[in-house]
C-alpha positions in Angstrom: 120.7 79.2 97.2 116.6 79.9 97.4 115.3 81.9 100.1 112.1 80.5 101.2 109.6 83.4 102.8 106.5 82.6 105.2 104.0 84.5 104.2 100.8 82.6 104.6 99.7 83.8 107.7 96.6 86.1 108.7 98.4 88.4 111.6 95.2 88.3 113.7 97.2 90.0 116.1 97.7 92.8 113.7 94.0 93.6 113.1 92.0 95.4 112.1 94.9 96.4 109.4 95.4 92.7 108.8 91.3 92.2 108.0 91.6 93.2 104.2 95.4 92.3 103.1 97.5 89.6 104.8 100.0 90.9 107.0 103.2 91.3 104.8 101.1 93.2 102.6 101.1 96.2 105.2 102.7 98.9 104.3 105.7 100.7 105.9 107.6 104.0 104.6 105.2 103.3 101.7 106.3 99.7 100.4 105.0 96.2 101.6 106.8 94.9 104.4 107.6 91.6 102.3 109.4 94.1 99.9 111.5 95.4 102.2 112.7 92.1 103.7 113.0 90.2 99.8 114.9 93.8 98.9 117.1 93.3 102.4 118.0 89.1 101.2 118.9 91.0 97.6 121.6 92.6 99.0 123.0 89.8 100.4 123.0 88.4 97.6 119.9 86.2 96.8 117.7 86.2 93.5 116.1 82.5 93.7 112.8 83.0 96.2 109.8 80.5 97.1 107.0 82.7 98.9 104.9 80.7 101.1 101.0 82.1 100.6 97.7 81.2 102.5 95.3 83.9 103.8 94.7 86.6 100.6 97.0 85.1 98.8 96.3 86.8 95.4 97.2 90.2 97.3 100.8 88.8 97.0 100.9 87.3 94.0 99.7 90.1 91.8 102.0 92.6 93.5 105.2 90.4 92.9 104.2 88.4 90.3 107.4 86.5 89.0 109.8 88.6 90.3 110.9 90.1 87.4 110.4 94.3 88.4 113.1 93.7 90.9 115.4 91.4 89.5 115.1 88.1 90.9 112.5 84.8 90.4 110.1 84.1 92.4 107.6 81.0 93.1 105.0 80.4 95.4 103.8 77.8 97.4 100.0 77.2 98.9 100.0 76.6 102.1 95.9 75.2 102.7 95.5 75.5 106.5 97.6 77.9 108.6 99.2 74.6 110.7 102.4 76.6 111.9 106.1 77.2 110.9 107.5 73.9 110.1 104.5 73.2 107.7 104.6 75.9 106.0 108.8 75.2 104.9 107.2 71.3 104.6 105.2 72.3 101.7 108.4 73.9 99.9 110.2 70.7 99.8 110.3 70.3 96.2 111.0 73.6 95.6 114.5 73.9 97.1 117.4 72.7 97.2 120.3 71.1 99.5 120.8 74.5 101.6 117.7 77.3 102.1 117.7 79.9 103.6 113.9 80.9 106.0 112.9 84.2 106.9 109.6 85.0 108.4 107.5 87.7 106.5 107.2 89.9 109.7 110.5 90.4 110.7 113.2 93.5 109.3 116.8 92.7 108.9 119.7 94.1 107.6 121.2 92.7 104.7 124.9 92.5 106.6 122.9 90.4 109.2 121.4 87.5 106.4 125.4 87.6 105.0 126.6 86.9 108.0 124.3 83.7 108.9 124.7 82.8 105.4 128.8 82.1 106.4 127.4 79.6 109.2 127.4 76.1 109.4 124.6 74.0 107.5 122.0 75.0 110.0 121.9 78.0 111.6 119.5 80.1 113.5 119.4 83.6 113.9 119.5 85.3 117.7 119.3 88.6 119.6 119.2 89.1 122.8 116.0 90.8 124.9 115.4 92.0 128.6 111.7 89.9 128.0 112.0 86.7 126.5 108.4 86.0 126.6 106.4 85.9 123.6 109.8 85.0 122.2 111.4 81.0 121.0 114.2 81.5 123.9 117.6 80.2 122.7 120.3 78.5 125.3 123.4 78.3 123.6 127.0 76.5 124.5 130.0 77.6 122.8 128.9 78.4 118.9 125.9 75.9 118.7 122.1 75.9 119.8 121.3 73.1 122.7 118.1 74.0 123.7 115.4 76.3 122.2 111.6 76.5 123.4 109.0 78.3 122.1 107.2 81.3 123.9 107.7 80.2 127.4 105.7 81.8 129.9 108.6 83.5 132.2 112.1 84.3 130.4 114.3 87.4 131.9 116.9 88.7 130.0 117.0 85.8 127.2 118.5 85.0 124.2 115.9 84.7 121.8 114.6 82.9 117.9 114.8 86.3 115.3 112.6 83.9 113.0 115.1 83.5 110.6 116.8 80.5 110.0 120.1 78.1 107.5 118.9 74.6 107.3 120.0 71.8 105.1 117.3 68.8 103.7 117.5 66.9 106.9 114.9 69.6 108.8 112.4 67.7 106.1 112.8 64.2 107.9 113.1 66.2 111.3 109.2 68.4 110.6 108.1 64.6 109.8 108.8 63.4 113.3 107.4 67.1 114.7 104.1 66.8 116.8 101.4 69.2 117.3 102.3 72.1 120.1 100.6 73.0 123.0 99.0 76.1 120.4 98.1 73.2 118.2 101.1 74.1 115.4 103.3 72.2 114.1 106.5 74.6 115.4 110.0 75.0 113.7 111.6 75.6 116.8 109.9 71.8 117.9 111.9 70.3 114.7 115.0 72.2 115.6 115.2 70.7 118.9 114.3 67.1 117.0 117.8 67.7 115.0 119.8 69.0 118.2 118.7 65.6 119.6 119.4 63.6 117.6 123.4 65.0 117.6 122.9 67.7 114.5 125.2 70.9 115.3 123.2 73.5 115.2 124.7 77.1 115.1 123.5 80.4 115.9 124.4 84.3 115.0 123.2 87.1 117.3 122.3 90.4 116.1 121.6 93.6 117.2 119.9 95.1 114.7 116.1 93.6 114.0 112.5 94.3 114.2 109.5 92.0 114.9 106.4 93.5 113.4 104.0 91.5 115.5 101.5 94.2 116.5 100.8 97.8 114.9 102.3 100.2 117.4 105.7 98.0 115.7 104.8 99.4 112.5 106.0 102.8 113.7 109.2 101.5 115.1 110.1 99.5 111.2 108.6 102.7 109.5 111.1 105.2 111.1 113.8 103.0 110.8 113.3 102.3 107.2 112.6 105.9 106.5 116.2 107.0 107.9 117.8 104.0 106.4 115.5 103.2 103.2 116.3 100.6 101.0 115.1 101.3 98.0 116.6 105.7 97.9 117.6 108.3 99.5 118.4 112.0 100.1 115.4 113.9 98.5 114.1 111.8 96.1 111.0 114.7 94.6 109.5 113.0 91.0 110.0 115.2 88.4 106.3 115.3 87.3 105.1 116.6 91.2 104.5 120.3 91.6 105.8 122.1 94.8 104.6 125.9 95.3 106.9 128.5 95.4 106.6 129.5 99.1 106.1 125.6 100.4 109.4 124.5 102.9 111.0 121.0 102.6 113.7 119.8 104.9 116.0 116.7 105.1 115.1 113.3 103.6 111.9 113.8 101.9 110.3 111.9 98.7 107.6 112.8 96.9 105.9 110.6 94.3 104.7 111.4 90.6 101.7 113.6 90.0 101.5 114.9 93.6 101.0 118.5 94.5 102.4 120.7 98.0 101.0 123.5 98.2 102.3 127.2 99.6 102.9 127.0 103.6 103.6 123.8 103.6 106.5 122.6 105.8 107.5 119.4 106.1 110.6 117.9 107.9 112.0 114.6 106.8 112.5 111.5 106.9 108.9 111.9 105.3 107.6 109.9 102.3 104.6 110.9 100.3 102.9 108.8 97.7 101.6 109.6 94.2 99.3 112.0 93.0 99.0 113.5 96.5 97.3 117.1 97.7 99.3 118.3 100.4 98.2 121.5 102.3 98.2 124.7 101.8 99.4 125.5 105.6 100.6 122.4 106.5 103.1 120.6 109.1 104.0 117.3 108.8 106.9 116.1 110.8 109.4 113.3 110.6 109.2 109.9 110.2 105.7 110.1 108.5 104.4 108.3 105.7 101.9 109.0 103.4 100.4 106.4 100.8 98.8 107.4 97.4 95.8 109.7 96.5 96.3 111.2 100.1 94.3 114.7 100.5 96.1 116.6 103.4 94.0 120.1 104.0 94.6 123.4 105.5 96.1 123.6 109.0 96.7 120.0 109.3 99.6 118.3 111.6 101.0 114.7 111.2 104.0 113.5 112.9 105.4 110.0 112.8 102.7 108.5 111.6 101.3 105.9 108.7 98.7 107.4 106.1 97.5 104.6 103.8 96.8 105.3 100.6 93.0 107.2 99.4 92.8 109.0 102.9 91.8 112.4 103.6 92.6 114.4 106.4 90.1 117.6 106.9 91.0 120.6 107.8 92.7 121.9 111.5 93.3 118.1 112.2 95.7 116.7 114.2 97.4 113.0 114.2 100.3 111.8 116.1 102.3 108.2 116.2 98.9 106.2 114.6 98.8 104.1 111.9 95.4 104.9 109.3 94.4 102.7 107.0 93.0 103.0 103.3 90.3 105.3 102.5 89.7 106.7 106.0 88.2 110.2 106.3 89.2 113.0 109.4 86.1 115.4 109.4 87.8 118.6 110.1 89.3 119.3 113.8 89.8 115.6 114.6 92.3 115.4 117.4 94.7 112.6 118.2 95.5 112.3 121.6 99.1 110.5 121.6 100.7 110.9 124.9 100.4 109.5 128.6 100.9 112.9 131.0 101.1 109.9 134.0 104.4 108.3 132.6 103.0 105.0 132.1 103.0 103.0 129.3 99.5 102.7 126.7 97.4 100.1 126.8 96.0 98.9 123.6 93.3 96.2 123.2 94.0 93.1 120.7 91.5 91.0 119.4 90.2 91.5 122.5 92.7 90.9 124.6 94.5 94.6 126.9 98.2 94.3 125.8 100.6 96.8 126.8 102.0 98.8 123.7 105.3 99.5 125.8 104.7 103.4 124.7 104.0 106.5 126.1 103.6 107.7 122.8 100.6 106.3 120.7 97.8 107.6 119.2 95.1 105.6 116.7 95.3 102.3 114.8 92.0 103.0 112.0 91.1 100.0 110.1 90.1 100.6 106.8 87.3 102.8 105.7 86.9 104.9 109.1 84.9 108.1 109.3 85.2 111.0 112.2 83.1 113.8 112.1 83.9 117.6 112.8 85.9 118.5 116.1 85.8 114.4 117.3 88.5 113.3 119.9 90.2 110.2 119.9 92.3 109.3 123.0 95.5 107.7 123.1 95.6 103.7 121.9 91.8 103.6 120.6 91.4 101.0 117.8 88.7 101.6 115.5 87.7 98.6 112.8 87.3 98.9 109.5 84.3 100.9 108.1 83.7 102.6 111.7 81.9 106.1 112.1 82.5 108.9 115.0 80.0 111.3 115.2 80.7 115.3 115.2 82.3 115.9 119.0 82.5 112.6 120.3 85.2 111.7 122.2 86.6 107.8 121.8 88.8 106.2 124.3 
């Protein structure tokens, strides 16, 4: 069996991360998100895969090549124009074979999860259940198969809702033929699904529990903490032999440390943590769980990170503070940058997305940096700015 992966989209709402690497090239716990799902369909037992590329697509194909440096093949498929789901698995066609199975590049699963859909019938789709179905395809079920599924409805309470993942068989080829442009102007998957159910093709489903949508950043920090306490690819302390760490530096719990990197003395960190390659971390330092931090990271004197994503060639000045942000390549904290990350009115953060106020569902949220952003000396940032890429704050200001 080939497992076919959509990965051709641009993840507009994911900027300004998504501006300069599509959006299963973002990293989490230190590793693409695409690795970590084609890792998670490993386990369960696939090595045949077809990536579907678009926007950046040489980012993906000179990170994962052929395959080959984790033991499976891959191929890849252009996708032109970005003309929804069931085009993108339409342009596979000739590239699998009577059963597939689909993941979308921006979901997390378990690999017990794709076994378990993999024993379904011929198609299948996978479902979890959500207090909010909007935003969502919303699944109506009767008995073990699909009879109605409809894509982001306005209102949905308490729903049973699409996971993006999906068992078909070669007949969803002649029912994406028949599919008609959406509402959002796509050609939708869950529109050809509902051609097949029509038409009198049993459809199952398998619900889940355990699954995670990256669809905007603050979800990021939700897939890196849960891939930091349940990695994929180690665990335990995992410190390269060829790092250095000073005699009176503190490490706790599940911490790995890449090749080449140095932690200085009074440095305390408390895992899950992963740090990069040819790192400088402290002296004096205090970075708490569920952080990670990329490659060529400086982290100075007096610093604090907690649960938080440092991309790789950042450096964090001095008596800086960051909390629950994600930071993007090459950004530099002048020293005393503050990170406001908590709402003292118990209401949830409000983040703005491509230009549009969406509510994070968080109290706790600090900064999404693009790449390449600046702060100057003893700058503020309050809870849920977004800064794009390149951006400067100037010594003292405060941004909100």
């Amino acid at each position: 069996m080939k497992c076919v992966i959509l990965a051709a989209g641009v993840g507009k709402r994911m900027y300004p991360l998504t501006r300069t690497r599509p959006k299963v090239m973002v990293p989490i716990a230190n590793y693409p998100m695409l690795e970590h799902l084609l890792l998670s369909a490993k386990s369960a037992g696939i090595k045949n895969f077809v990536l579907v590329v678009g926007y950046k697509k040489e980012l993906v194909k000179s990170y994962f090549e052929d395959g080959s440096k984790w033991g499976v093949k891959i191929s890849y498929v252009f996708q032109k124009d970005q003309l929804g789901t069931a085009n993108a698995i339409d342009v596979t066609k000739d590239k699998v074979g009577k059963r597939f199975l689909v993941l979308n590049g921006d979901v997390l699963i378990k690999s017990d999860c794709i076994k378990e859909l993999l024993e379904k019938k011929e198609e299948a789709v996978l479902t979890l259940n959500r207090r909010e179905g909007k935003g969502f395809g919303v699944v109506k079920v009767d008995g073990g198969s699909v009879k109605k599924i409809t894509e982001k409805p306005k209102d949905a309470k308490i729903s049973l809702v699409n996971a993006g993942i999906y068992i078909f068989g070669r007949k969803v080829f002649d029912a994406i033929e028949k599919t008609k442009l959406s509402k959002r102007g796509e050609y939708e998957i869950t529109d050809s699904i509902q051609y097949m159910i029509d038409k009198g093709t049993d459809v199952g489903f398998h619900k889940v529990e355990d699954w995670i949508d990256v669809g905007y950043p603050w979800n990021l920090l939700d897939a890196n903490e849960d891939l930091l306490k349940y990695p994929l690819k180690s665990s335990g302390k995992a410190i390269d032999e060829e790092s250095k760490i000073e005699p009176y530096a503190t490490i706790h719990k599940k911490v790995s440390i890449g090749k080449g990197t140095i932690v200085r003395n009074g440095a305390y960190i408390i895992g899950p943590v992963t740090i990069g390659k040819n790192c400088d971390i402290g002296p004096n330092c205090f970075i708490r769980p569920c952080t990670s931090i990329g490659d060529d990271v400086r982290i100075g004197n007096g610093v604090e990170i907690k649960n938080s994503i440092i991309m790789n060639h950042t450096k964090v000045g001095h008596l800086t503070y960051i909390g629950d942000s994600v930071i993007g390549e090459g950004c530099n904290f002048g020293a005393g940058t503050i990170v406001a990350n908590l709402r003292h009115d118990d209401r949830s953060i409000l983040v703005k997305v491509k230009g549009e106020t969406i509510d994070s569902g968080r109290r706790k949220l600090g900064v999404i940096f693009g790449d390449g952003v600046k702060t100057g000396i003893n700058s503020t940032l309050n809870v849920g700015a977004v800064l794009e890429d390149g951006e400067i704050v100037g010594p003292g200001e405060v941004v909100r």
